[in-house]
N, C-alpha and C positions, 0 to 999 in steps of 0.2 A: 245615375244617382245624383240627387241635389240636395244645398244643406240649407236650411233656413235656421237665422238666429234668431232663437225662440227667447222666451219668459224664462223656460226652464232648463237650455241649454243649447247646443248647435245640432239643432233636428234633423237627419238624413230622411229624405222619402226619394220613392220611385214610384213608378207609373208605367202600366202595362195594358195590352185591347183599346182597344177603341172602339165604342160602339158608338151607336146614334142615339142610346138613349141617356139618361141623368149619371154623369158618375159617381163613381161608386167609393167610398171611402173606407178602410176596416183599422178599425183600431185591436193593439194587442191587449193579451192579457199582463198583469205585470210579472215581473223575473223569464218573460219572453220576448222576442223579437217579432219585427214583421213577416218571416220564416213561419209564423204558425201557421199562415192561411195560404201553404204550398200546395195543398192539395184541393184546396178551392180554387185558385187560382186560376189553373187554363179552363175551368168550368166557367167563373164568374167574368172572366175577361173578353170572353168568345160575344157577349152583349154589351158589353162596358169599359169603359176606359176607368182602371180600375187602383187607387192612389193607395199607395199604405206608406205607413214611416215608422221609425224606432222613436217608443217615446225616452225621453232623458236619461242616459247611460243603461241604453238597452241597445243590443246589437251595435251599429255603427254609429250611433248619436253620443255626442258626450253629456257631461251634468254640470248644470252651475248649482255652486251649495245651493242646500232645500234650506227648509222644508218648501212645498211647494204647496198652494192650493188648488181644488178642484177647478174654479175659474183659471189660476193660471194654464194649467193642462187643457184644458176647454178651447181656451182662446188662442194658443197656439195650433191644435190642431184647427181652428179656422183661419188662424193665418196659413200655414201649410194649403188649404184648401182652394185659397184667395190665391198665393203663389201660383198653383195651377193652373188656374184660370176656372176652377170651377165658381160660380156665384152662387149655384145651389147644385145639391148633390145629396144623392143617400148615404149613410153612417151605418155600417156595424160595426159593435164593438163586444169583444169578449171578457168580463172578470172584470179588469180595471180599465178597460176599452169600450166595455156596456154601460160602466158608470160615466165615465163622461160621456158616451152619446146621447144617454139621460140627460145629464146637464144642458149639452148642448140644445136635446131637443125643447128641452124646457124654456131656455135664456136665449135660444137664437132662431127661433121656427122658422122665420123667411129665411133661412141657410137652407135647412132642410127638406127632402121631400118625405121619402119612408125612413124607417129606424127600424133596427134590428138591435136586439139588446141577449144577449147570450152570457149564460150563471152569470147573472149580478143580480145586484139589489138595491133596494133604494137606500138602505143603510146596510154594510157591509163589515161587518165585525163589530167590534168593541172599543173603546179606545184603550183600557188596558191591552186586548190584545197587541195593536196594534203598536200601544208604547212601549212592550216588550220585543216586537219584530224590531222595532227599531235599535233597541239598545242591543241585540243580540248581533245583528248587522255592522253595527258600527263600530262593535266590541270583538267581535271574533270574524268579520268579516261574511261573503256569500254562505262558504261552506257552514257557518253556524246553523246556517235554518235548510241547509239543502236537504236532507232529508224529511223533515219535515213538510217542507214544499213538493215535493215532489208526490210525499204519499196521499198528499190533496189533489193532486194533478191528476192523477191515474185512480183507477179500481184495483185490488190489490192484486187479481189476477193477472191483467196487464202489466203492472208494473215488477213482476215478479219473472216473466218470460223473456227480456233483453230485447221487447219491441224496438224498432228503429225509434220510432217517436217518443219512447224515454228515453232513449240515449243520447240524442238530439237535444230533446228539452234539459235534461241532465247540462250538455256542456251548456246551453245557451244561459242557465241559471247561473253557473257557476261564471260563466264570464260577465255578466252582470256588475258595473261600478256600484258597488254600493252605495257610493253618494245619491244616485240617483234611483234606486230601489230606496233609500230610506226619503230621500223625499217624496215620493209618491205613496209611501207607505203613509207620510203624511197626510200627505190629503184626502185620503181614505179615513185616517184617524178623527180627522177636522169635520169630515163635509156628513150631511145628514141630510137626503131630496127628496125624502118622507113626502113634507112640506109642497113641495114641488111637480112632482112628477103630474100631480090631477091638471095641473096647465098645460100638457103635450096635446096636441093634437094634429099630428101628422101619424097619420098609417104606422104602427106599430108590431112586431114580430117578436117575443117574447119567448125565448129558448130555455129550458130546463136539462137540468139530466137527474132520472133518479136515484143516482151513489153518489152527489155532489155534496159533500159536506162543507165546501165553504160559503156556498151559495143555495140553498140546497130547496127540493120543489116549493115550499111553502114561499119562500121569497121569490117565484117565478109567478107563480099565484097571486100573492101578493100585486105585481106589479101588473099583470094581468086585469085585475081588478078596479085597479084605480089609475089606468090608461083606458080614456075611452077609447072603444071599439078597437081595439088590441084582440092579436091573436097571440094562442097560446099553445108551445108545441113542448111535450118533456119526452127526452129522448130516455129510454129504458139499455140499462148498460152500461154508462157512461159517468166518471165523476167531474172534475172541472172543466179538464180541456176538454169538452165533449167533441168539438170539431175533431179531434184528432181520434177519439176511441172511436165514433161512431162516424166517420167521414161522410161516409154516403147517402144514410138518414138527415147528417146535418143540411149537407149540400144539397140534399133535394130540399129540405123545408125553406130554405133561404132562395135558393131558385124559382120554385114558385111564388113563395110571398111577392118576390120583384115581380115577376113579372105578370102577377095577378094587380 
């Protein structure tokens, strides 16, 4: 484990596989850790040297006061990336990890080679939403919005049987600094890559699920459309964390994509 002093706090990442080809970077979703992508992991790593980190007061990173911007978030995961020694390297990112790999593929292209982008969107909620996640956060703490997050997270099916993978995301939300959930709540509130996104042009993979209400297929489409030659995969079954309800449908679209 190593930490880097970030823009938005003191970042822990690690690093697993070693392959010969481009590594591989995944960013999380927010009120998760880099623990989402366990079950990708000995998949994705068996080709690649394979980076992930907590972003700012998620799992082992701490949080320097927010609010934070999109660009701040962006540019630390390339300094993270640069620590490694990667100069260029693929990005997936899930929810708030899609969104800046957006950014990034937008503002940093010679970083990047392919982008994987999973339930996000180019604009992501509302800012009332979002100015109420925050006051609710900072006022009553994680447990304020946990269940609410959660029933975004899951299909209510799932979330209703004591899967491992809720209970899991369960503690990991809950441990959660809210310092650093509400700053990144920020820059969700702030950033709008509407604008933006038609300047990518590295190789794009473009993930849905169809019970995703925070992100949900039309903003899959969406971005589909206006990333040139972008592919587009919506998983049936599945509401945010789709990696996790649908693991193996995920893991195979993202394994091919690489290595198509």
């Amino acid at each position: 484990m190593t930490r880097l002093e970030g823009r938005t706090g003191a970042l822990d990442w690690t690093e697993a596989g070693g392959g010969s080809d481009r590594p591989l970077v995944l960013a999380h979703a927010l009120g998760a850790d880099r623990g989402l992508f366990a079950a990708q992991l000995p998949v994705l790593s068996v080709t690649r040297r394979v980076i992930q980190f907590d972003l700012p007061g998620h799992g082992a990173s701490s949080a320097s006061p927010g609010p934070y911007t999109i660009r701040d978030l962006g540019l630390d995961v390339l300094d993270i990336a640069t620590a490694a020694g990667a100069d260029t390297f693929d990005l997936c990112g899930l929810s708030l990890g899609g969104f800046i790999t957006l950014w990034i593929g937008a503002n940093a292209p010679d970083r990047v080679g392919s982008l994987i982008v999973s339930n996000t969107a180019a604009r992501v909620g509302t800012e009332e939403l979002w100015a109420a996640r925050i006051d609710s956060v900072e006022s009553g703490g994680m447990e304020a919005i946990r269940e609410m997050a959660l029933t975004r997270f899951f299909t209510p099916g799932l979330a209703a049987t004591g899967h491992p993978a809720v209970e899991r995301a369960n503690l990991v939300l809950a441990a959660t600094d809210p310092v650093g959930y509400a700053g990144c709540c920020a820059a969700l509130r702030d950033a709008d890559l509407r604008e933006s996104v038609g300047a990518i042009r590295s190789p794009t993979l473009v993930i849905g699920a169809d019970q995703d209400i925070s992100t949900p297929p039309v903003d899959s489409r969406w971005l589909h459309e206006n990333i040139t030659g972008s592919k587009l995969r919506i998983l049936d079954g599945a509401a945010h964390l789709s990696n996790l309800e649908q693991p193996e449908a995920w893991t195979a679209a993202v394994t091919a994509f690489l290595a198509g």
